[in-house]
C-alpha positions as semicolon CSV with decimal commas, in nm:
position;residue;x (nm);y (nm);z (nm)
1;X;1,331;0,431;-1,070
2;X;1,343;0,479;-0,698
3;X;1,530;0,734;-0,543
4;X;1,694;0,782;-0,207
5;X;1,781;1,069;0,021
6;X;2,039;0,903;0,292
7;X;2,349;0,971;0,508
8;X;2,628;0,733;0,548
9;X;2,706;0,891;0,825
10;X;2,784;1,237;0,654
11;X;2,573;1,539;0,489
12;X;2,289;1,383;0,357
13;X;2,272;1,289;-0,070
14;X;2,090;1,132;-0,300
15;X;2,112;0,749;-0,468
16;X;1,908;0,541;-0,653
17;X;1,739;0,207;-0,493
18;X;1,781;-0,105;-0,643
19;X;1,706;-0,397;-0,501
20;X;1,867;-0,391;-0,162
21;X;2,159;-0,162;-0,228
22;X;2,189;0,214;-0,280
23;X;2,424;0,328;-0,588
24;X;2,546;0,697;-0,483
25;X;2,475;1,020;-0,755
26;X;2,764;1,204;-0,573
27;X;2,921;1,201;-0,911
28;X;2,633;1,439;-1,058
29;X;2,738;1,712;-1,136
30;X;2,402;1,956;-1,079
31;X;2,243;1,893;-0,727
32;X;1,893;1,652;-0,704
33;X;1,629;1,880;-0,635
34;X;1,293;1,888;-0,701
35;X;1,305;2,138;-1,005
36;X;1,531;1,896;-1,150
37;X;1,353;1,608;-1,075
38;X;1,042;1,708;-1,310
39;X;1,271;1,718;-1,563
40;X;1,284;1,403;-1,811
41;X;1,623;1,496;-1,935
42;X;1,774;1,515;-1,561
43;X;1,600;1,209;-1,493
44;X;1,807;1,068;-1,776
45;X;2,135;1,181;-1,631
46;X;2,052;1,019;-1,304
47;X;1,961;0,676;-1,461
48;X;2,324;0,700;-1,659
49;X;2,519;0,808;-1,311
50;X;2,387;0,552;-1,135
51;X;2,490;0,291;-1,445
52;X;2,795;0,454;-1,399
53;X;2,851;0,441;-1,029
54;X;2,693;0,104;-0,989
55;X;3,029;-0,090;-0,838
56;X;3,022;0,183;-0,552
57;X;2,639;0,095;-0,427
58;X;2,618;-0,027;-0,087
59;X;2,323;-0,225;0,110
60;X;2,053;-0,040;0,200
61;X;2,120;-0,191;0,570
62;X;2,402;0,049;0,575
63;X;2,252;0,384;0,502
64;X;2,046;0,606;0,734
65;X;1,708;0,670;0,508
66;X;1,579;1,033;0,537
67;X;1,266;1,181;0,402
68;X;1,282;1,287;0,034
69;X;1,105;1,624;0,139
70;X;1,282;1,714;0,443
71;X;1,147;2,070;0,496
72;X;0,803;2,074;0,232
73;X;0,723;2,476;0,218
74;X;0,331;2,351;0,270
75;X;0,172;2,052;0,361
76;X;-0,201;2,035;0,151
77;X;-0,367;1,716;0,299
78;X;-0,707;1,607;0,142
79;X;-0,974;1,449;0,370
80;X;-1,219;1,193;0,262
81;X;-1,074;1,083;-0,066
82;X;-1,148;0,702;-0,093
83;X;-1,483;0,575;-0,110
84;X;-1,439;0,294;0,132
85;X;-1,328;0,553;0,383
86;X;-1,631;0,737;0,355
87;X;-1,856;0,456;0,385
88;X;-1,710;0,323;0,691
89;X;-1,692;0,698;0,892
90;X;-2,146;0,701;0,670
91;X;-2,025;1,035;0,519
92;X;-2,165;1,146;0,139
93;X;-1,923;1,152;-0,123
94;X;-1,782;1,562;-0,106
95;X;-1,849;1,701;-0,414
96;X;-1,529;1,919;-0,393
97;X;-1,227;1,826;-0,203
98;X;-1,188;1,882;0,109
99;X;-0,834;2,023;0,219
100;X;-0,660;2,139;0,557
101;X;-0,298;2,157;0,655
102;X;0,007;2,008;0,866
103;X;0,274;2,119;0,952
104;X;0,597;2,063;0,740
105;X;0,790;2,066;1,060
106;X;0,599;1,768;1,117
107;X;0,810;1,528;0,895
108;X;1,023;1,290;1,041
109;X;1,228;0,998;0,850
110;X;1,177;0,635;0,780
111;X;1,249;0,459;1,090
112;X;1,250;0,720;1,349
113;X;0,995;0,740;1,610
114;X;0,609;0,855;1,588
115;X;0,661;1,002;1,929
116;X;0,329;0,975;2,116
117;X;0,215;1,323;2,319
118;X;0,159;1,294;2,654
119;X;-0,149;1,503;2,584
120;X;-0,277;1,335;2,316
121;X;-0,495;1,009;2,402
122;X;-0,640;0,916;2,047
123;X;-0,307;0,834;1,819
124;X;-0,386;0,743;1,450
125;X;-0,221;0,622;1,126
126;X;-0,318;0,701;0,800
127;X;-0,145;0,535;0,494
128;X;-0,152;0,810;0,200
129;X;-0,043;0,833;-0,151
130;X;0,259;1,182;-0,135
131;X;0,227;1,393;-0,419
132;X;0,568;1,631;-0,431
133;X;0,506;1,889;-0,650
134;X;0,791;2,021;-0,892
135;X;0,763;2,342;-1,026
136;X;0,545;2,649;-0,968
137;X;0,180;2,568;-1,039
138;X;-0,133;2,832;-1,027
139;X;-0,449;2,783;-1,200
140;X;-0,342;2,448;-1,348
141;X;-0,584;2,263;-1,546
142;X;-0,642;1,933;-1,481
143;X;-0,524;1,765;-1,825
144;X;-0,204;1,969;-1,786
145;X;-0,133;1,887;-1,381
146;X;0,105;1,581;-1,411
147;X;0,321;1,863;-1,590
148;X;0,433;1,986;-1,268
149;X;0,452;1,702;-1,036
150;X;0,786;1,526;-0,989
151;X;0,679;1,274;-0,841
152;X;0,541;1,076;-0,559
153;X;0,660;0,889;-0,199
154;X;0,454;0,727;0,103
155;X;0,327;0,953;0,390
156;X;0,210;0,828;0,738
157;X;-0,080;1,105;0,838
158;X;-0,055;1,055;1,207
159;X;-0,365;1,160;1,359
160;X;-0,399;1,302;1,725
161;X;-0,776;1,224;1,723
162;X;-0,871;1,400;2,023
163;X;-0,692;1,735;1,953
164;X;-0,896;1,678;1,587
165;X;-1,210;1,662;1,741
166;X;-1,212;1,859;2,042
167;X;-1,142;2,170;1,829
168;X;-1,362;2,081;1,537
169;X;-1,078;2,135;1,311
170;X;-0,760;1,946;1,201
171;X;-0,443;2,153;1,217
172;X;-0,344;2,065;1,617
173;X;-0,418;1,745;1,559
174;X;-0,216;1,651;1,219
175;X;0,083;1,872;1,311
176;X;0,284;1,773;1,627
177;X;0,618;1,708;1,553
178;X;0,699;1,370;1,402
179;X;0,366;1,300;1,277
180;X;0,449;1,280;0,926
181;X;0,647;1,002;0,838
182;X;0,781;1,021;0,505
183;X;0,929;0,794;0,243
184;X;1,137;0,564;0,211
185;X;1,197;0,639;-0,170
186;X;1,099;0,901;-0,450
187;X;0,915;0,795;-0,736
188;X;0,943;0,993;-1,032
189;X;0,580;1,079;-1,197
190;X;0,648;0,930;-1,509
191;X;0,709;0,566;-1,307
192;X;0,431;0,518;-1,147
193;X;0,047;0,513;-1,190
194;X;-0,111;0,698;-0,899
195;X;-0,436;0,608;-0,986
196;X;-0,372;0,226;-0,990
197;X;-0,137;0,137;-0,678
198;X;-0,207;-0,092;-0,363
199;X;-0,173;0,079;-0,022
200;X;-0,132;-0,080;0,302
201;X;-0,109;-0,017;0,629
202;X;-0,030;-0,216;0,928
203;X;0,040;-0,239;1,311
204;X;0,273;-0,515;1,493
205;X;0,211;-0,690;1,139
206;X;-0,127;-0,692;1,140
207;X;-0,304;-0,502;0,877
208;X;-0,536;-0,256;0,933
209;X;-0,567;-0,026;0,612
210;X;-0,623;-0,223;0,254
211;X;-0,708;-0,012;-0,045
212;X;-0,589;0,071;-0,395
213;X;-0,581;0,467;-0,481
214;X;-0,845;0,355;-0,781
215;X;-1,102;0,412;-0,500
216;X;-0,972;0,786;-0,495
217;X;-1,277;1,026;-0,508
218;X;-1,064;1,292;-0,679
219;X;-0,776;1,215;-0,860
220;X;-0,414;1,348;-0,815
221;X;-0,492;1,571;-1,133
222;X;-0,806;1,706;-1,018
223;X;-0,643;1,779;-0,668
224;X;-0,402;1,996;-0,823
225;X;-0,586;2,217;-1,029
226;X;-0,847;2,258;-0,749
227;X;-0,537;2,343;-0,492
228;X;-0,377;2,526;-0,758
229;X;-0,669;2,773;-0,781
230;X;-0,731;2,845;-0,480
231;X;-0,344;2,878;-0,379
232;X;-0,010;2,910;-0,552
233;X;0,145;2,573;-0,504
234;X;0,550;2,519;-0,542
235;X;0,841;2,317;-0,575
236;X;0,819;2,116;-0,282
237;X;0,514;2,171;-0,130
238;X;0,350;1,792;-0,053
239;X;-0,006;1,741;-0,090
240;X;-0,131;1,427;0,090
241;X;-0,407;1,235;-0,099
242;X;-0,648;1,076;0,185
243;X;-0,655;0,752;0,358
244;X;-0,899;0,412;0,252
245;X;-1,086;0,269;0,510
246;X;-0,993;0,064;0,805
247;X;-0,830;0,361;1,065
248;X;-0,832;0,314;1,400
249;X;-1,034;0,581;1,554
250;X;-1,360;0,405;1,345
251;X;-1,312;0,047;1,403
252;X;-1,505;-0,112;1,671
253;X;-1,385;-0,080;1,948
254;X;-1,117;0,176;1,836
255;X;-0,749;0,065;1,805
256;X;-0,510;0,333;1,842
257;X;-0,092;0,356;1,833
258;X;0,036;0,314;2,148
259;X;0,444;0,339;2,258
260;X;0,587;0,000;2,198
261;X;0,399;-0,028;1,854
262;X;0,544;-0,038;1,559
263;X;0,367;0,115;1,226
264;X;0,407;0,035;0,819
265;X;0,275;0,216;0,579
266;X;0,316;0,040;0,181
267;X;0,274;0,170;-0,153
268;X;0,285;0,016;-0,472
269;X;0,643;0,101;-0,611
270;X;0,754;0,316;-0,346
271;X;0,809;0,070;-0,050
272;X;0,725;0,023;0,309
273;X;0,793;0,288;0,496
274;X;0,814;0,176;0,897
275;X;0,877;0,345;1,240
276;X;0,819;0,222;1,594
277;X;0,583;0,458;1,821
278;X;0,784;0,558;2,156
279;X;0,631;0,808;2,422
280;X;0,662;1,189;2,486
281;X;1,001;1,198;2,728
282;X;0,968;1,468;3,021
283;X;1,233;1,741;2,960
């Protein structure tokens, strides 16, 4: 089951995908958040409203498509997780994962823009495997982590390469605004296999990034009880599993976004999530 958050031009809700339409849960009578999202029995209810309200679904053409996590309370990104990306950057393999932050402010929706600083030279995409937690989790052990993930979506970990390396740390450079693209559907846990999906990125339609998240160093499990003892994680907080080789700041010679392009990210089950690049505007 995919799921939606949209507007049809009013406050924002919640339908299921299928196929090329969107069949509204306005009928539900408990709201769709997270919480209720790691529960199998709400899941349940949601499959039988949208049976129910199937005659009312409308094309997907129709509906604005906003990010399933519109304000996550912490972004937990993991660095280095496929093998392929750390042979092409010559790196070892960590032997514990490595984490740093962006910005939750730095979510935008499918379809708007990546909007390119007019500081930043070195623009980046990263297609990454969203893990949305769904209920409080602290000192989870691995074999009991899928408990509290609802579920998972596509991120775009938009990179400002320069602001990463001139400070010899991440945060600047992962967290201006729009530099998370999110989406374009929700993915229960219990639907998908996050340790078996292709991922895909590409620019203008040519593809850059290639992997499958079986080339994951640390699983989605093993993230979360590592993250989970070190800090509390909670409903809604988004932890952003890595990138596979092939990003543009390590090809030769690099190939960066610029405004004009136009960036998908794809996951197995989830969908392609797309938005053009435009430049900083002068206030």
């Amino acid at each position: 089951m995919q799921l939606v958050r949209y507007t049809a031009g009013g406050a924002p809700e919640w339908g299921v995908r299928r196929d090329d339409e969107v069949v509204p849960l306005s009928g539900l009578r408990e709201d769709v958040t997270v919480q209720n999202l790691n529960s199998p029995g709400f899941l349940t209810v949601v499959e039988d409203a949208a049976d129910a309200a199937e005659d009312q679904s409308v094309p997907v053409e129709d509906v604005k498509l906003l990010a399933p996590v519109p304000r996550p309370g912490k972004i937990v990104c993991v660095g280095l997780n496929y093998h392929d990306h750390a042979e092409e950057q010559d790196e070892e393999v960590p032997e514990r994962p490595l984490l740093f932050g962006k910005a939750g402010t730095s979510v935008t929706n499918p379809g708007d823009p990546i909007v390119h600083p007019a500081a930043i030279d070195e623009v980046d995409y990263e297609v990454e495997l969203g893990v949305v937690i769904g209920q409080t989790a602290k000192n989870v052990d691995a074999e009991d982590a899928f408990d509290y993930v609802a579920g998972y979506t596509a991120i775009n970990d938009v990179s400002g390469r320069d602001a990463q390396f001139d400070d010899g740390q991440f945060f600047r450079g992962k967290s201006y605004d729009t530099f998370a693209p999110m989406g374009p559907t929700f993915v229960p846990e219990d639907d998908l296999d996050p340790h078996n999906l292709d991922v895909a990125c590409r620019v203008n339609g040519e593809t850059k990034q290639e992997s499958n998240t079986s080339e994951f160093i640390f699983g989605v499990d093993e993230v979360v009880e590592y993250i989970s003892n070190i800090t509390t994680l909670r409903p809604g907080d988004v932890i952003s599993t890595g990138t596979p080789g092939g990003v543009g700041i390590f090809r030769d010679p690099p190939e960066l976004l610029e405004p004009g392009d136009s960036v998908d990210v794809e996951i197995e089950g989830i969908g392609t999530l797309t938005n053009p690049v435009v430049a900083e505007r002068d206030e």
